[in-house]
N, C-alpha and C positions, 0 to 999 in steps of 0.2 A: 296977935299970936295965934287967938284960936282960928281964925281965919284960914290963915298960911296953913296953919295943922288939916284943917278940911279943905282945902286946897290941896295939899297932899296927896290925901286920901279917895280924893276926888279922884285927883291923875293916874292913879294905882289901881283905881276900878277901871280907869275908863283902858288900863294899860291891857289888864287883865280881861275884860270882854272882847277886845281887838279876836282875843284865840280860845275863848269858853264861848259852850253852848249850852242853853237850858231850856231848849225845846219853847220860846216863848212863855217862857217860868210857870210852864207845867211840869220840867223835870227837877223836884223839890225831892233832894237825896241828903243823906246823910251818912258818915261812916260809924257802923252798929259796934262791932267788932276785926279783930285781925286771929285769925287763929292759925298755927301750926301742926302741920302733919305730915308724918313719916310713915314712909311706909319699905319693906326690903327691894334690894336693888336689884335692875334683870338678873345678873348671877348670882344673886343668895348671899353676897358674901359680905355685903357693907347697907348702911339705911341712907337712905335718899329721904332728903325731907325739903317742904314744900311752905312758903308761906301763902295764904289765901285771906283778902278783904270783903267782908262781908259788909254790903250795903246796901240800907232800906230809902226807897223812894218811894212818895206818895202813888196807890196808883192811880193811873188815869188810862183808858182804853186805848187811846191812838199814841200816849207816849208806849205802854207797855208794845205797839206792834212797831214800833220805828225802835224798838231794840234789837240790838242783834250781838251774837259773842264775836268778839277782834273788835270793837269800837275802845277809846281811850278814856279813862278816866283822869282828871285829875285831885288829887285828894291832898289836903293840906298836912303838912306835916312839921316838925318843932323848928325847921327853919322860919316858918310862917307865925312864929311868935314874934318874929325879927321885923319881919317885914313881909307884907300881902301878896308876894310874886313871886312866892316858892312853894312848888306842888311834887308829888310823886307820883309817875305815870304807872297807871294799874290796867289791865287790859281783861275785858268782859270774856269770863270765860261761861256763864250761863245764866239765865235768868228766868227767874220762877216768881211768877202770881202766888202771893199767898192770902189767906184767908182765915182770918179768928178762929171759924169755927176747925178750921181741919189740924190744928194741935190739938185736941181732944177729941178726935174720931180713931175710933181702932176700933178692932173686930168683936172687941168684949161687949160691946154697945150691939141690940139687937138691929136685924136686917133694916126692919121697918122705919128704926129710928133712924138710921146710918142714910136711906133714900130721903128723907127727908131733910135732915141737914146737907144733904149732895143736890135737892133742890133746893134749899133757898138758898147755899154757895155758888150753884149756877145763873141764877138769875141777879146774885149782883155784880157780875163780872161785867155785866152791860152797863153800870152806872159807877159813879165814883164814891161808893160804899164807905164808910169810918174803919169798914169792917177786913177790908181789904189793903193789901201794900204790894209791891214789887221786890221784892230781893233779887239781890246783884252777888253774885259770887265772880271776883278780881284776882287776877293773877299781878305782880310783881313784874315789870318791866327791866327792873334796874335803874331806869332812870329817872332824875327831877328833873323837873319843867321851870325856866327863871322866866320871866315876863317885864323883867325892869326896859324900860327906856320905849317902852310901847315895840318892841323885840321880841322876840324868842329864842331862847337856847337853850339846848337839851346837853343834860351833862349825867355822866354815868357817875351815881351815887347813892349812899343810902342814906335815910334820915327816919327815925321812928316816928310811925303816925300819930293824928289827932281823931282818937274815935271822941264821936259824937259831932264831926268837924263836918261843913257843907263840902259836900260832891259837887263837880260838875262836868259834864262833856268836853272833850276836844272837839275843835269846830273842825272840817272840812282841809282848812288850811294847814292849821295845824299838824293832822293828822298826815299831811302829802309831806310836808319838812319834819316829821319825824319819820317815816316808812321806807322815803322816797329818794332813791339817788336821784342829784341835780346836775347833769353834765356840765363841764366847766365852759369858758365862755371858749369859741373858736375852737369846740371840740369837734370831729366831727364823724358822723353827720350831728347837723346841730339841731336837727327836731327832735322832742322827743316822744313822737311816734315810734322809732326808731330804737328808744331804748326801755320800750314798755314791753311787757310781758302780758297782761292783762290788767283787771279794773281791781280796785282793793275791795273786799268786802267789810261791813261795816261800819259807812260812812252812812250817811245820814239823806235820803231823798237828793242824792246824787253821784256821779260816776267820777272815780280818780284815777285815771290810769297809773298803775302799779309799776314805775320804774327804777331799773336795776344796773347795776356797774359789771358788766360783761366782760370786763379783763379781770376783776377779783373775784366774781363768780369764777372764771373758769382759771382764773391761775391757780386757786389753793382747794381745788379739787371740788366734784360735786356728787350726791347719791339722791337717783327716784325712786320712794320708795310708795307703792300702792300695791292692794292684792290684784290678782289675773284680771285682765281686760277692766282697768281703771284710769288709765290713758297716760301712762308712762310713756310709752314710743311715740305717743300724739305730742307730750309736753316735751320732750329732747328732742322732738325735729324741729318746733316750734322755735324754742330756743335755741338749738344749731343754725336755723337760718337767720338770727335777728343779728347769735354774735359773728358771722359770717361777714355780713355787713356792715357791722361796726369797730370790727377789728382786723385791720387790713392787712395783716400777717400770720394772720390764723389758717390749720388746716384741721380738716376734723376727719378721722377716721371710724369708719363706723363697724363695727362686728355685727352682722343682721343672722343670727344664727335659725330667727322664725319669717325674714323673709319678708320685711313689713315696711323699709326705709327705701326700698328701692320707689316704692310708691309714696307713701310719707312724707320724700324728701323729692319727688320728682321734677317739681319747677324749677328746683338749685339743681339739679343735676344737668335738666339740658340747658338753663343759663349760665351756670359756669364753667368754666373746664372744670371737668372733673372724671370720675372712672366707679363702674360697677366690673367687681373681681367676683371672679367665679372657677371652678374647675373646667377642664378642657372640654364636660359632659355635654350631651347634646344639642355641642355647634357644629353647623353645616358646611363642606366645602362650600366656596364659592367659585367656580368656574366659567362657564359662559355668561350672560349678561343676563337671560330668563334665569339661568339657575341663581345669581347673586340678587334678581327681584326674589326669587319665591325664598331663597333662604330669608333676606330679609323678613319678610311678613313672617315666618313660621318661627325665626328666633324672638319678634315680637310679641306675637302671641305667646308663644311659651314663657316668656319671661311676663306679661300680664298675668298668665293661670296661675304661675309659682308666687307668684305674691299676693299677703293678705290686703285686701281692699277693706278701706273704711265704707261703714253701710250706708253711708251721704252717696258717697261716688260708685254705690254699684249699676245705677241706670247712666254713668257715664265711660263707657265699654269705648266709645269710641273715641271719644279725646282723650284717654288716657292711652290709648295702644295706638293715637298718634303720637303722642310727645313720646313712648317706648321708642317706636320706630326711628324717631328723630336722633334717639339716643345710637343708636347701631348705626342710624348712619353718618352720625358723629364721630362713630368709633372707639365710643367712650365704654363699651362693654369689652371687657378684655378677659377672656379667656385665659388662665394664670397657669405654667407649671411650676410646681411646687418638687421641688428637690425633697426625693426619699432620705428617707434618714443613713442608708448605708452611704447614701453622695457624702454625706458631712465630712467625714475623714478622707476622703476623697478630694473633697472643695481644700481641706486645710493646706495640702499636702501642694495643689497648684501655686499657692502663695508661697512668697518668699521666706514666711518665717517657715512653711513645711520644707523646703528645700533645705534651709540652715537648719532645721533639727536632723533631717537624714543625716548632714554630714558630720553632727555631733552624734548620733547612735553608732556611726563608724568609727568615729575616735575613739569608744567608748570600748568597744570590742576588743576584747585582751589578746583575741587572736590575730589582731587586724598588724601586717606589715607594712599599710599604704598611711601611718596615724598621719606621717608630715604632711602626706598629699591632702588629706582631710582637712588638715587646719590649714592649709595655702588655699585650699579651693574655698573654705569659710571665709578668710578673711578678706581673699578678692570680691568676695561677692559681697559682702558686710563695706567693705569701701566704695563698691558702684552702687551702692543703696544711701549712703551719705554723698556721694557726688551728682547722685542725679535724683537726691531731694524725694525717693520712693520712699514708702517703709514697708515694713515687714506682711501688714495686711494685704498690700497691695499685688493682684496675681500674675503670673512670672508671663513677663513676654517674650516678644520678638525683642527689644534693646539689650537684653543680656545675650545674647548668639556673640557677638566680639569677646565676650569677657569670657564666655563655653568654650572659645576658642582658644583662647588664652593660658583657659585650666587645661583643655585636652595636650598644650604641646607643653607646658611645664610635665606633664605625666609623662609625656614620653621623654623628656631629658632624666628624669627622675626613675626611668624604671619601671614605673607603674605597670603592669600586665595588664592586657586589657581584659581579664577574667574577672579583673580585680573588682569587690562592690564597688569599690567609690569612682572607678572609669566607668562601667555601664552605667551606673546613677546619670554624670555629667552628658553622656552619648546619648544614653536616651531620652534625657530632656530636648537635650540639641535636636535630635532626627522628630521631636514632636513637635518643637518650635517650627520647623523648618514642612512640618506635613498642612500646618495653618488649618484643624482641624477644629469648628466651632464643637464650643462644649455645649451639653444638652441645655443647660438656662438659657443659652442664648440662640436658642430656632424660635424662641416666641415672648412672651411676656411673662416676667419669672418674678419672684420674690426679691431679688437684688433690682431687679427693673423698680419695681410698686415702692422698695425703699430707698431709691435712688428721688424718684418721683415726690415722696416725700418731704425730705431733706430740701430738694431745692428750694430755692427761696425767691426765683424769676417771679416776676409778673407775670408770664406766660402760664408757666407751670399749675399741674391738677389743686383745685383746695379742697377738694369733698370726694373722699374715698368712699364705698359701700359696699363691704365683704360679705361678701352673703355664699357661704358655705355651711356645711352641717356643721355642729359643736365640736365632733374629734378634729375635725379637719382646722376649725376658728381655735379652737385653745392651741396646736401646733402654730399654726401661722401668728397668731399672735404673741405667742412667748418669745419666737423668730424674730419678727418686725422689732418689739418693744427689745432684746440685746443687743441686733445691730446699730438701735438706733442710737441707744444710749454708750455702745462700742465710740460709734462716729461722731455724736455731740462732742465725749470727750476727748478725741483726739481734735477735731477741729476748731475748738475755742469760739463756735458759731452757735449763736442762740437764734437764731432764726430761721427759718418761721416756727412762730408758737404752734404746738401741735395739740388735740386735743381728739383721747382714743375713748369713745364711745361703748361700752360692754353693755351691748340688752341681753338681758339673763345673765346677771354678772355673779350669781351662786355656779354659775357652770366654769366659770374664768378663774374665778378666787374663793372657792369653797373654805367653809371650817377645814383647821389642819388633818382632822380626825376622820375629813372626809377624802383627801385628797392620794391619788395614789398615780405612780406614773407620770404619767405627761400632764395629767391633767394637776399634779405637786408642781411640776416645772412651770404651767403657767400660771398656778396662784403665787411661786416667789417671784415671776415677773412682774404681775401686775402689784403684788405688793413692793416691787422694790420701785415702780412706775410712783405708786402713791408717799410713797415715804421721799424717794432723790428726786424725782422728777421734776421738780418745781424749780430749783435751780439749774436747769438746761430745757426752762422752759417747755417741759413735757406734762403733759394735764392728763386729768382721770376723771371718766364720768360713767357710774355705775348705775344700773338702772333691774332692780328685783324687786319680787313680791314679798320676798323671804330674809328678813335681818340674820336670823339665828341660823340661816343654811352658811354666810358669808364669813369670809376668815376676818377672826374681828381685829386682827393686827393691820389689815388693810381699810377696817370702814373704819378706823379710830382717827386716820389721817383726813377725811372727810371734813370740810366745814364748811359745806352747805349745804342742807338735806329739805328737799322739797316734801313733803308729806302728803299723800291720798289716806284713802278710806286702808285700813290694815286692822280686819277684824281679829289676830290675835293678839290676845295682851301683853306679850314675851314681848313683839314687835314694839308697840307700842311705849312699852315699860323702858325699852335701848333708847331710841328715840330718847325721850324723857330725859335719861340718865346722862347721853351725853350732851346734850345740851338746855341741861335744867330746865326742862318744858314741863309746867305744872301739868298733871297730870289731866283737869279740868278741861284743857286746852285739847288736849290730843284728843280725849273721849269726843269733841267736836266734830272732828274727821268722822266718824262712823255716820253721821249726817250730814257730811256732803252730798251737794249735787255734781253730775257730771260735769268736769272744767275744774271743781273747784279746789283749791289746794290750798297747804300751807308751809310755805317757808321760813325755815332758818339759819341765819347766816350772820357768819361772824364777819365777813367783810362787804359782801353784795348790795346791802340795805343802809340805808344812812344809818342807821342807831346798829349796836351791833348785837347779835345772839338775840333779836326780840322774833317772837313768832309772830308773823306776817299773814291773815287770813286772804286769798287773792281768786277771782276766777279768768282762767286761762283765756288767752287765743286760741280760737278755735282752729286747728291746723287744717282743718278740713279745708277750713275756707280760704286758704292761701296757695292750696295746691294745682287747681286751674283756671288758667287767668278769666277775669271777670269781663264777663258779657255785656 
């Protein structure tokens, strides 16, 4: 029997080393304590509290430098009374060399004495002193670790810990089947090149590429949040091109309000159909065949100067205002008119439902003698809208001139005068149908074009828009697009193609309510009602600021996946935190990143879910002109 029993025991180590690492049993840890702390929440108004694992490890020099915060811990906890194959994942949020002597150093102790216990604490930092240890301060995962069957499977739970219990590392593997979406089999594309974003940081003396689920990423919304020039527009182009390519019905809409994605995004723009919209501002006729050469180079150039160049590619002037030029004479730069706001009531009025409300403000009119003719000429026209399968949205053409004709000679058997409102209404539709005179959206490329463009769902059809207009001009056209669009999903019962609207400086889009006034209120309830309905007619939000607390918080609340950079205020940091229970340990890590490096969290994107993910990026630079 004792045999079988260490037999067991045997198989359960041997189950559980398959996926622990202990640095070649120099990393001898243990759990010290568990302590809780609260602190008030970004608005003042509720306490946010936090649990933290305090863990001392022998030190030793080269384990102490092969640590790093976002590596996993496993730590035993009262499941593991049961049986040796249940752990609770805690993730390094900082680690500090500590040293005997420096609990009894403070400033009451004179200078001279203080240099001298600071040298002999320095000088045993180089040897594995009795004197010295490592502390581990761990954030809370949410999840346990099973290891039965020489397996792993990670399950969202909690179990109270074992202090004084051994520690140990997640090993490499590990750490990729808790982080890491696994595309399924016959997905495709089926590398997973393809669905890496960049390399995970803190694994241990090797590289894991950090991959992600790009239809849950972007179905249930996304927010970049880092201060000024920390590479938010580098990581959203980076990622606009990966989920481009992996999701074969996707279009991505971009607001460039500083003028950075026409470059950013340049190799998808002349590889795929796609379109840079702009005002009518300085493009050139093109006439004779010199003048359409020199316009070309000169719309080229001018669109290289108006955009910001990353400082990789500013000795590359000339491959880059070649693929511009390629772009123009693709034709994929389109000059946009954008219909004045006095056209609105104008635009309504061309449609069939403006037409059927004229003839109801006629009916309405107590002075009015023509009421019969009113409701005859509604109801004819309300019958050729059910027989010929239009609706009301749709603008009045040339097919209704039979049915004009029809109203005009019931008027005249009826009496009607032709002074009368509701005869000139009918006659002068008629004599405008019949003058066939284009309306101004349609002498060039209009807002109803861009969102026609959209909608389609052809193979053929644009996937990569780039707006690049100033902010008054991007909040109208935006609040524009995002109602027609969501007008037309729901009348046509068409969920495709998934559409995904891009806001750089998305505090100018969906400000605080307290900041919004005008047009610029009308587009934070669009993008807010983008982020709240949108999901269900497959409409996506990806918002990308420096500034949490500038944004309307009823639109970042719908958010749930939030990339994090460096964000030196603590308001920022504190929101963060709060809506997605991110100790606060973790976040204080950001302010020490390197360029690239970021951290995500996501309730759906990441195999485990809401865990903070430490990652460094693809470098977008290096995908923008093709390789030499």
């Amino acid at each position: 029997m004792d045999d079988i029993q260490h037999q067991l025991v045997s198989d359960d180590a041997e189950g559980k080393e398959d996926w622990l690492e202990d640095l070649d049993g120099r990393f001898n840890a243990k759990l010290r304590e568990v302590q809780t702390i609260s602190r008030p929440s970004s608005d003042g108004k509720t306490t946010t509290t936090f649990k933290l694992a305090r863990v001392e490890s022998i030190y030793d020099p080269e384990v102490v430098q092969k640590l790093s915060p976002g590596q996993l811990l496993a730590i035993p906890n009262v499941q593991n009374l049961r049986t040796e194959m249940m752990f609770s994942v805690f993730e390094i949020a900082d680690i500090i060399p500590m040293h005997y002597s420096m609990l009894t150093l403070s400033t009451s102790q004179p200078g001279a004495l203080r240099g001298e216990f600071m040298g002999l604490i320095d000088k045993e930092w180089k040897q594995n002193s009795k004197s010295t240890w490592i502390e581990l301060v761990a954030s809370p995962t949410g999840y346990m670790v099973d290891f039965s069957n020489h397996e792993i499977k990670y399950e969202r739970k909690y179990s109270p810990l074992l202090v004084g219990s051994q520690v140990k590392l997640l090993n490499k593997e590990a750490v990729r089947r808790f982080a890491c979406f696994v595309p399924p089999e016959g997905a495709s594309p089926s590398n997973i090149d393809a669905y890496s974003i960049g390399s995970l940081l803190g694994v241990i003396d090797d590289v894991v590429p950090f991959t992600i689920n790009f239809t849950q990423l972007i179905n249930f919304h996304v927010g970049v949040f880092c201060h000024t020039g920390g590479g938010k527009s580098y990581l959203t182009s980076m990622i606009a091109r990966k989920a481009l390519h992996t999701i074969s019905d996707l279009k991505v809409v971009v607001f460039d309000v500083s003028s950075e994605y026409g470059i950013h995004l340049l190799d998808q723009l002349v590889a795929l159909e796609s379109r840079i919209v702009f005002s009518k501002r300085g493009v050139r006729k093109k006439e004779t065949k010199e003048d359409a050469a020199r316009a070309l180079k000169n719309n080229a150039m001018d669109f290289y100067k108006r955009h910001v160049k990353p400082e990789a590619l500013e000795g590359k002037e000339n491959e880059l205002v070649a693929l511009v030029t390629q772009l123009f004479r693709d034709d994929k730069c389109k000059p946009m008119y954008v219909k004045p706001h006095y056209m609105e009531t104008i635009s309504r009025y061309r449609t069939y439902e403006g037409l059927l409300d004229s003839f109801a403000n006629t009916v309405s009119d107590k002075f009015n003698a023509n009421q019969q003719a009113s409701i005859y000429a509604n109801d004819r026209i309300t019958t050729f809208l059910k027989d010929s399968g239009k609706s009301e949205e749709d603008t009045v053409d040339k097919e209704i001139l039979p049915i004009l004709e029809e109203i005009l000679n019931y008027f005249s058997k009826a009496g009607v005068k032709q002074n009368a409102t509701v005869f000139g209404l009918v006659k002068g539709l008629q004599e405008r149908l019949n003058q066939d005179v284009a309306e101004p959206e349609e002498l060039g490329y209009s807002l109803e074009t861009l969102v026609k463009e959209i909608l389609d769902d052809s193979p053929s059809s644009p996937k990569l828009f780039v707006i690049d207009e100033e902010i008054e001009a991007s909040r109208d056209i935006a609040s524009r697009i995002i109602d027609d669009i969501f007008k037309q999903r729901r009348s046509s019962f068409n969920l495709h193609p998934r559409i995904l609207f891009v806001f750089d400086e998305a505090q100018e889009f969906a400000p605080a309510k307290e900041d919004a006034r005008g047009e610029t209120l009308e587009c934070s309830r669009a993008v807010e009602r983008l982020l709240r309905h949108g999901r269900k007619y497959h409409l996506h939000g990806w918002i990308s600021t420096q500034r949490l607390a500038h944004l309307n918080t009823s639109a970042l609340h719908q958010i749930h996946s939030y990339f994090v950079g460096t964000l030196p205020r603590p308001y920022d940091r504190q929101l963060v935190g709060d809506t997605f229970a991110i100790d606060d340990a973790l976040l204080e890590r950001t302010l020490n990143f390197a360029p690239g490096d970021w951290l995500l969290a996501s309730y759906r994107a990441t195999n485990t879910q809401n865990v903070p993910v430490f990652f460094h990026a693809i470098n977008n630079e290096e995908c923008i002109l093709p390789k030499s």
